[in-house]
Every structure is written in structure tokens, then in C-alpha cells.
Backbone as XML, in Angstrom:
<?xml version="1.0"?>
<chain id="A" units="angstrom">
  <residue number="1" name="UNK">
    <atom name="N" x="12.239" y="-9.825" z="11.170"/>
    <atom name="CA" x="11.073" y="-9.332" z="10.465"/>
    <atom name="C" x="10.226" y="-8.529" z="11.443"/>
  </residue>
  <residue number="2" name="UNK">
    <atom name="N" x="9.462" y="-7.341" z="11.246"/>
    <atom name="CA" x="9.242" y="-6.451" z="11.885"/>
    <atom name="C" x="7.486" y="-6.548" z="11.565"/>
  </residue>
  <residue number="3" name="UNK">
    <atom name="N" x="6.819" y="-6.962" z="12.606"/>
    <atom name="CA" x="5.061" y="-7.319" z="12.324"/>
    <atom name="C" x="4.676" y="-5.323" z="12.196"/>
  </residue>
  <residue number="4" name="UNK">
    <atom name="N" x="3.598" y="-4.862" z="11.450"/>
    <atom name="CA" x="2.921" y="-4.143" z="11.368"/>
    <atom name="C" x="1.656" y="-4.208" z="11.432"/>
  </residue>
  <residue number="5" name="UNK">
    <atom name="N" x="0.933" y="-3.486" z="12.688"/>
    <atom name="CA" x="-0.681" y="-3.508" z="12.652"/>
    <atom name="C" x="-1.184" y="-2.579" z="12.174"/>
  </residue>
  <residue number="6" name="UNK">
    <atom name="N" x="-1.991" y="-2.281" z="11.128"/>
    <atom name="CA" x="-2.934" y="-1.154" z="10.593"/>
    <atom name="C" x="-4.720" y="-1.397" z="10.772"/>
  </residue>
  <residue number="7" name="UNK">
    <atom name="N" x="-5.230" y="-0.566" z="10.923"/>
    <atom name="CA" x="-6.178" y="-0.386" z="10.935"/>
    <atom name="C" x="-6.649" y="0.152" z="9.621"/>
  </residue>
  <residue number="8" name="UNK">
    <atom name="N" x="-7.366" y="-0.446" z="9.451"/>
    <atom name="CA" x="-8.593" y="-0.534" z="7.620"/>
    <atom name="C" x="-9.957" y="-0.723" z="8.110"/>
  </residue>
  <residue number="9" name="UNK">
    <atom name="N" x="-10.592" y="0.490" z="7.716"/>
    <atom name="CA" x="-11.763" y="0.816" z="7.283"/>
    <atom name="C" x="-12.417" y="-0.860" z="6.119"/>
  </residue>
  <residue number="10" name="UNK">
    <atom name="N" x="-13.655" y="-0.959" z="6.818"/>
    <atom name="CA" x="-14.534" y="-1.916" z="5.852"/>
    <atom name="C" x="-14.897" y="-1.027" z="4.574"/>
  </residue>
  <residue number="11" name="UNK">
    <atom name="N" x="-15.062" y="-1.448" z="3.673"/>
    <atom name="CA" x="-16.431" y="-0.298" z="2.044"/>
    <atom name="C" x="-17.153" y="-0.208" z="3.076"/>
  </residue>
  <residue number="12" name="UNK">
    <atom name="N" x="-17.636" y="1.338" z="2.800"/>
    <atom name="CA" x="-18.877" y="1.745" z="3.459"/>
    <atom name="C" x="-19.919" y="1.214" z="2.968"/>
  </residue>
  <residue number="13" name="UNK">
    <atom name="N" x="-19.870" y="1.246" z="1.887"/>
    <atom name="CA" x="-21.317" y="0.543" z="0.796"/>
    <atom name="C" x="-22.008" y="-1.288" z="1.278"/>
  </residue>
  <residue number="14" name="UNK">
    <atom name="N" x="-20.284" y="-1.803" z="1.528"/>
    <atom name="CA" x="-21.054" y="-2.900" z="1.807"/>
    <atom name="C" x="-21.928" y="-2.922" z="3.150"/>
  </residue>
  <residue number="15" name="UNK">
    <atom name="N" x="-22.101" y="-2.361" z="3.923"/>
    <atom name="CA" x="-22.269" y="-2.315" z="5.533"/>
    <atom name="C" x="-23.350" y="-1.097" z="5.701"/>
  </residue>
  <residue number="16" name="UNK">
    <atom name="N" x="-23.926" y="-0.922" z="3.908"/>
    <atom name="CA" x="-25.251" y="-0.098" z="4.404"/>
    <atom name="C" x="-24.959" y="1.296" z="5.090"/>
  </residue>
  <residue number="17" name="UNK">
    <atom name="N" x="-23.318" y="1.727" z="4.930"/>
    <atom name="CA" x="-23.224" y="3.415" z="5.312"/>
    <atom name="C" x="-24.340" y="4.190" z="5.018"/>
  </residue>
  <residue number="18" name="UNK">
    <atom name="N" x="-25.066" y="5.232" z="5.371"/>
    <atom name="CA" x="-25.828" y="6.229" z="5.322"/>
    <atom name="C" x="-24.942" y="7.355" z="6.077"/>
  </residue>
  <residue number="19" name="UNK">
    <atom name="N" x="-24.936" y="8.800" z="5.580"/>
    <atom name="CA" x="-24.070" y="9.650" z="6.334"/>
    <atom name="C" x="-25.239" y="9.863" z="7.442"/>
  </residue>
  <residue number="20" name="UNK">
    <atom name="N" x="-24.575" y="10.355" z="9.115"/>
    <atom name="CA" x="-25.020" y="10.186" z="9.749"/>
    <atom name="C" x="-25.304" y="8.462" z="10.983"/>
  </residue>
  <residue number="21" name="UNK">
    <atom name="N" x="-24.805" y="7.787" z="9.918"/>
    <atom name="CA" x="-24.668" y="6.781" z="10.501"/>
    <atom name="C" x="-23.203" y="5.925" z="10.996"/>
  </residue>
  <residue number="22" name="UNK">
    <atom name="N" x="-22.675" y="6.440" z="11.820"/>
    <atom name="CA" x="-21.415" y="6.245" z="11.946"/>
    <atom name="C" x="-21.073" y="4.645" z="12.081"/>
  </residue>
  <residue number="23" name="UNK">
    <atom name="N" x="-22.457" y="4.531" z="12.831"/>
    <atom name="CA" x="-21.877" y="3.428" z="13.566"/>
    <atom name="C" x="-22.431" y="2.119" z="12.563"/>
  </residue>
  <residue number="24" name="UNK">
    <atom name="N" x="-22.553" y="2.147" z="11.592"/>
    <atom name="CA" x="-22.186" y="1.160" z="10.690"/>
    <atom name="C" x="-20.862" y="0.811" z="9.825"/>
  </residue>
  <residue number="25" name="UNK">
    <atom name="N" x="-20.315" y="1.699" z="10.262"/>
    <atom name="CA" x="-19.046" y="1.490" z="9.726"/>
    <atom name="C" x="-18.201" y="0.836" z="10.546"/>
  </residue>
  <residue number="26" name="UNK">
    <atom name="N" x="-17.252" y="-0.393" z="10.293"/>
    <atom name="CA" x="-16.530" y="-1.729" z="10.849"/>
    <atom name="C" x="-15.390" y="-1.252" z="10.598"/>
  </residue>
  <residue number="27" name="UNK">
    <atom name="N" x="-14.488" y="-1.706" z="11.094"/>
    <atom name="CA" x="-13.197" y="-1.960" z="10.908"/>
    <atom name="C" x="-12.508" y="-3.133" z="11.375"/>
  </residue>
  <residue number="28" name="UNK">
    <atom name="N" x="-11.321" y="-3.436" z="10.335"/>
    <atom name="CA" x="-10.671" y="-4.636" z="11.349"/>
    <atom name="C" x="-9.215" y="-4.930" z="11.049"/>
  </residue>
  <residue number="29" name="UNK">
    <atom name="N" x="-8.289" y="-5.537" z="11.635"/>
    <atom name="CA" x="-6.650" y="-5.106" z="11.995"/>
    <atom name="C" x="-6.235" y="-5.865" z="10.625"/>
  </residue>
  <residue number="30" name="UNK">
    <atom name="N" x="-5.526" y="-5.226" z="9.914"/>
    <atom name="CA" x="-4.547" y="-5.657" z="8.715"/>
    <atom name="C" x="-3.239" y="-6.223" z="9.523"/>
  </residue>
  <residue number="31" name="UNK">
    <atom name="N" x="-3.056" y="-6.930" z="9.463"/>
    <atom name="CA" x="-1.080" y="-7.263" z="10.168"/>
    <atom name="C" x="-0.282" y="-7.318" z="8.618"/>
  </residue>
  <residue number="32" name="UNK">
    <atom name="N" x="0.496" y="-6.880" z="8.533"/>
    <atom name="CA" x="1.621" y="-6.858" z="7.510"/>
    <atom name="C" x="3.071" y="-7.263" z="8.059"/>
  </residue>
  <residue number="33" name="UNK">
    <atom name="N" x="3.572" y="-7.874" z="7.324"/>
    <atom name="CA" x="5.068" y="-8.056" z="7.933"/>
    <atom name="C" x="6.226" y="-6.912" z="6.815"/>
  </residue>
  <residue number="34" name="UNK">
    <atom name="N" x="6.667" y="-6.410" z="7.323"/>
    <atom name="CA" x="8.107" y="-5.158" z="6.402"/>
    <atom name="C" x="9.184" y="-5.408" z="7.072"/>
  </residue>
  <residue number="35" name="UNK">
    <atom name="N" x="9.974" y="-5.542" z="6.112"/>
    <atom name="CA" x="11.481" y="-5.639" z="6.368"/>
    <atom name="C" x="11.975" y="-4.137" z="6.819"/>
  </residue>
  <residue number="36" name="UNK">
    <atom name="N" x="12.560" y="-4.235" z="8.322"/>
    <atom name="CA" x="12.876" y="-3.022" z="8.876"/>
    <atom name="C" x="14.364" y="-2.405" z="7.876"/>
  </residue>
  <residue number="37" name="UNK">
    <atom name="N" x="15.153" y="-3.404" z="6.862"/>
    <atom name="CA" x="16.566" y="-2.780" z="6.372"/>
    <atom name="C" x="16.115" y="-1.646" z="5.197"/>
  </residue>
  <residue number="38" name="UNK">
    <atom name="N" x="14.853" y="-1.897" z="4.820"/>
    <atom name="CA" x="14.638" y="-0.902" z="3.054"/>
    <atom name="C" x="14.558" y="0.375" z="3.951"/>
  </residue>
  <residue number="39" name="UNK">
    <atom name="N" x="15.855" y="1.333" z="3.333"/>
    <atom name="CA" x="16.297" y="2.584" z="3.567"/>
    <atom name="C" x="15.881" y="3.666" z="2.511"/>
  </residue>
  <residue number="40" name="UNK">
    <atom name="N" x="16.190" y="3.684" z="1.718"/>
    <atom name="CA" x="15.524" y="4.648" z="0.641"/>
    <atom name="C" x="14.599" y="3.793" z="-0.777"/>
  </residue>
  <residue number="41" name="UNK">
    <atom name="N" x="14.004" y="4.929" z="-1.797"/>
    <atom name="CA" x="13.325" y="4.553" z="-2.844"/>
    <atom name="C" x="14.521" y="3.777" z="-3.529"/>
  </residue>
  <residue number="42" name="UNK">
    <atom name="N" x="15.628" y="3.850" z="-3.970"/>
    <atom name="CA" x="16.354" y="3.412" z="-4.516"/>
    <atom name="C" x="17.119" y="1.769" z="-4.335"/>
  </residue>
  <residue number="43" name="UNK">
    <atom name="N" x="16.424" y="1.441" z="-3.090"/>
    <atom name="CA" x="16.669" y="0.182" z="-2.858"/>
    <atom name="C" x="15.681" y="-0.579" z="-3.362"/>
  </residue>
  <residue number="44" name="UNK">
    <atom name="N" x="14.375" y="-0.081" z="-3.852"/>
    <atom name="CA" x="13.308" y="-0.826" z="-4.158"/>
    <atom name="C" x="13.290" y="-1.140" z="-5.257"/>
  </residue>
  <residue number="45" name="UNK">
    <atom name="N" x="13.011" y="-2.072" z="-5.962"/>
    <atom name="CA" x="12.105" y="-2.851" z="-7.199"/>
    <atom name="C" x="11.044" y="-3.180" z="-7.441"/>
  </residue>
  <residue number="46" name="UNK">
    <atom name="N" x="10.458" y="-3.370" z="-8.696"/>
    <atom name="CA" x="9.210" y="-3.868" z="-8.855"/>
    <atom name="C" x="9.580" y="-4.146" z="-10.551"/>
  </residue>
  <residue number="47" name="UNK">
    <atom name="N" x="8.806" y="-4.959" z="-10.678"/>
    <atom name="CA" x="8.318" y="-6.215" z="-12.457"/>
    <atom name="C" x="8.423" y="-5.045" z="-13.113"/>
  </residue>
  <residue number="48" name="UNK">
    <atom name="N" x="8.614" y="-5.042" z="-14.186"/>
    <atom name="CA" x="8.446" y="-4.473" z="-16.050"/>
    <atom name="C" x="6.988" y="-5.123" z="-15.921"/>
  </residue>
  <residue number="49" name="UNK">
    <atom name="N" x="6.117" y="-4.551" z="-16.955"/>
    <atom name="CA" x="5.327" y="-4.735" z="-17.518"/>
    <atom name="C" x="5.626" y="-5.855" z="-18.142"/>
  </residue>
  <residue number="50" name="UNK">
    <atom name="N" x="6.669" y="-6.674" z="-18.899"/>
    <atom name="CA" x="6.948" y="-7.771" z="-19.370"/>
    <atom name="C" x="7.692" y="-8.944" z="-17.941"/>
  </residue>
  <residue number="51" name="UNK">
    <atom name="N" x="7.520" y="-8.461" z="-17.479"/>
    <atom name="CA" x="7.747" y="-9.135" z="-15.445"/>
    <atom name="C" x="9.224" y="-9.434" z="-15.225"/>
  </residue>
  <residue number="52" name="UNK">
    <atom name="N" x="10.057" y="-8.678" z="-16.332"/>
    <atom name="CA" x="11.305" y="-8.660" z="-15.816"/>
    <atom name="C" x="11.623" y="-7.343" z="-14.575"/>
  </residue>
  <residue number="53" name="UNK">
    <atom name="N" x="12.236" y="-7.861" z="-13.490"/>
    <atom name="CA" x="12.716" y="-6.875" z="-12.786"/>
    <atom name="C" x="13.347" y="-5.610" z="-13.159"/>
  </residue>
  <residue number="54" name="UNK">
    <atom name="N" x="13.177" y="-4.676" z="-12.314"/>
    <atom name="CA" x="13.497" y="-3.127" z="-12.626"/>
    <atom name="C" x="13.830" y="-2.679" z="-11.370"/>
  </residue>
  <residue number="55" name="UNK">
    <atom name="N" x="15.132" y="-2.330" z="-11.161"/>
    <atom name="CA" x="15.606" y="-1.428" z="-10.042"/>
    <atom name="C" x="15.415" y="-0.328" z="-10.260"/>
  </residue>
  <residue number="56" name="UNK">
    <atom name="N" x="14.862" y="0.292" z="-8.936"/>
    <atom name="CA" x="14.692" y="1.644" z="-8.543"/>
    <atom name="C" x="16.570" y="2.708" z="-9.074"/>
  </residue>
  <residue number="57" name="UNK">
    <atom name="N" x="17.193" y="2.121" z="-8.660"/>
    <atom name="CA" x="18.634" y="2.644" z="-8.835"/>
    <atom name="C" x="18.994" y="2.861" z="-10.003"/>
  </residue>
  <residue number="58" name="UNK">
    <atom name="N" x="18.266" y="2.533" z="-10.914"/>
    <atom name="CA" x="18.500" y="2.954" z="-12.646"/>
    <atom name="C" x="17.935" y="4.267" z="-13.032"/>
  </residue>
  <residue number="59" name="UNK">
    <atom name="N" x="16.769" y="5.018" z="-11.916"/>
    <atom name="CA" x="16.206" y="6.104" z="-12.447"/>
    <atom name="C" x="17.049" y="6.905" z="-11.404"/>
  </residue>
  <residue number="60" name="UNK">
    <atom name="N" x="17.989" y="6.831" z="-11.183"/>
    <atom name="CA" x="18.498" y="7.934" z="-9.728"/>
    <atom name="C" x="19.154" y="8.819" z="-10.753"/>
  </residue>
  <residue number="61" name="UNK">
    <atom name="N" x="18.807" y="10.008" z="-10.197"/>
    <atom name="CA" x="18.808" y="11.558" z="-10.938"/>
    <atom name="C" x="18.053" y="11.653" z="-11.714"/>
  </residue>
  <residue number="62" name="UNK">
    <atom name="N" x="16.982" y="10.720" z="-12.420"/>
    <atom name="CA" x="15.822" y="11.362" z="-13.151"/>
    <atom name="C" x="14.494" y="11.472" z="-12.481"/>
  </residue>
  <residue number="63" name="UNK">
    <atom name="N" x="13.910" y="12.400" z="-12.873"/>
    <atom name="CA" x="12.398" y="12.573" z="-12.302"/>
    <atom name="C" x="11.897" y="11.319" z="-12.369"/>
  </residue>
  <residue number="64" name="UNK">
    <atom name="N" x="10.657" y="10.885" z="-11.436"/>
    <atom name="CA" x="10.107" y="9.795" z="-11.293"/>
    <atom name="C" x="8.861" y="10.236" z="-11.012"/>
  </residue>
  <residue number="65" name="UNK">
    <atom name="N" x="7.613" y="9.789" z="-11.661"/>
    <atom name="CA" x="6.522" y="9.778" z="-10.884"/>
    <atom name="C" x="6.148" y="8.600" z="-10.600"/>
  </residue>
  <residue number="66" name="UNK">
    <atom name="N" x="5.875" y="8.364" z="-8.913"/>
    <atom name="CA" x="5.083" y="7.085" z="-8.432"/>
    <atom name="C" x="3.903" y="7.439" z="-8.148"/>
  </residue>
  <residue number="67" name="UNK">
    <atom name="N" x="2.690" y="6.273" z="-9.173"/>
    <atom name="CA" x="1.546" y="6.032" z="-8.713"/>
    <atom name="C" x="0.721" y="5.015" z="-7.907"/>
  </residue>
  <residue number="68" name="UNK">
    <atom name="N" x="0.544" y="5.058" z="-7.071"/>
    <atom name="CA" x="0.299" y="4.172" z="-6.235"/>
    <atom name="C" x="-1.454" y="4.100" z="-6.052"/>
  </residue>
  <residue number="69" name="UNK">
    <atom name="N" x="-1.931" y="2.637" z="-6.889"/>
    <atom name="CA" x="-3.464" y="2.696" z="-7.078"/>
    <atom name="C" x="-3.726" y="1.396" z="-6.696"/>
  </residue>
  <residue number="70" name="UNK">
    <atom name="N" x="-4.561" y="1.344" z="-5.816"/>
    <atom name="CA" x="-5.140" y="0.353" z="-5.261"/>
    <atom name="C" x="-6.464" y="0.077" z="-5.323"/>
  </residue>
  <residue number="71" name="UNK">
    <atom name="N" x="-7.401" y="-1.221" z="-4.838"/>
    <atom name="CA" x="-9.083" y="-1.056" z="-4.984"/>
    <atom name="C" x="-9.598" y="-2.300" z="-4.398"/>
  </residue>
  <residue number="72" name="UNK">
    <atom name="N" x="-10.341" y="-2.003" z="-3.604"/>
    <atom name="CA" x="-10.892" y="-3.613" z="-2.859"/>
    <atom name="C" x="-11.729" y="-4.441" z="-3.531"/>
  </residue>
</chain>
């Protein structure tokens, strides 16, 4: 298993950002662990909307759009 460190920005909002004020803005280390073997999109999965699994390898040769939305 392969550790990953990222760096993440705090909400500015919570920490009283004002532009000009840099130095209220925090940060602090995310560690993630990723499996170094996932080689392409097509090895990946993710749930149905009904939470049955769905391989990536069923849409190979059709267009795909991935949205990727997140929110703290």
C-alpha cells in the first residue's frame, strides 16, 4: 500500500479570510492510502445509484463523462 501526503487548504470563511490577509489561511496534511496497481479508468468501479456495482469496463468505447463533485 502506497501512503499519500496532500496538502488541503482550511474554508477560508471559517478562519475569518479577508483578501489581503494571507496569513489567516491554515492548512493541514491529508494522508491517503492508494493502491499503486489501478492502471487505467477501466479498472475502476463505483455503486449504481441502486448500490449495485458498475464496472468502468462496460462503457469502453463509449463516451463517458466523469463528474467529480465534492464539498466540505
Amino acid at each position: 500500500m502506497l501512503r499519500v501526503s496532500l496538502l488541503a487548504l482550511s474554508s477560508a470563511s471559517a478562519y475569518g479570510f479577508a483578501p489581503g490577509n494571507a496569513a489567516a489561511m491554515r492548512s493541514r496534511a491529508v494522508r491517503t492510502a492508494v493502491s499503486p496497481t489501478m492502471s487505467a479508468f477501466y479498472d475502476l468501479s463505483a455503486p449504481k445509484i441502486d448500490g449495485t456495482p458498475s464496472s468502468f469496463s462496460a462503457y469502453k468505447g463509449k463516451p463517458v463523462l466523469i463528474l467529480n463533485v465534492a464539498s466540505l
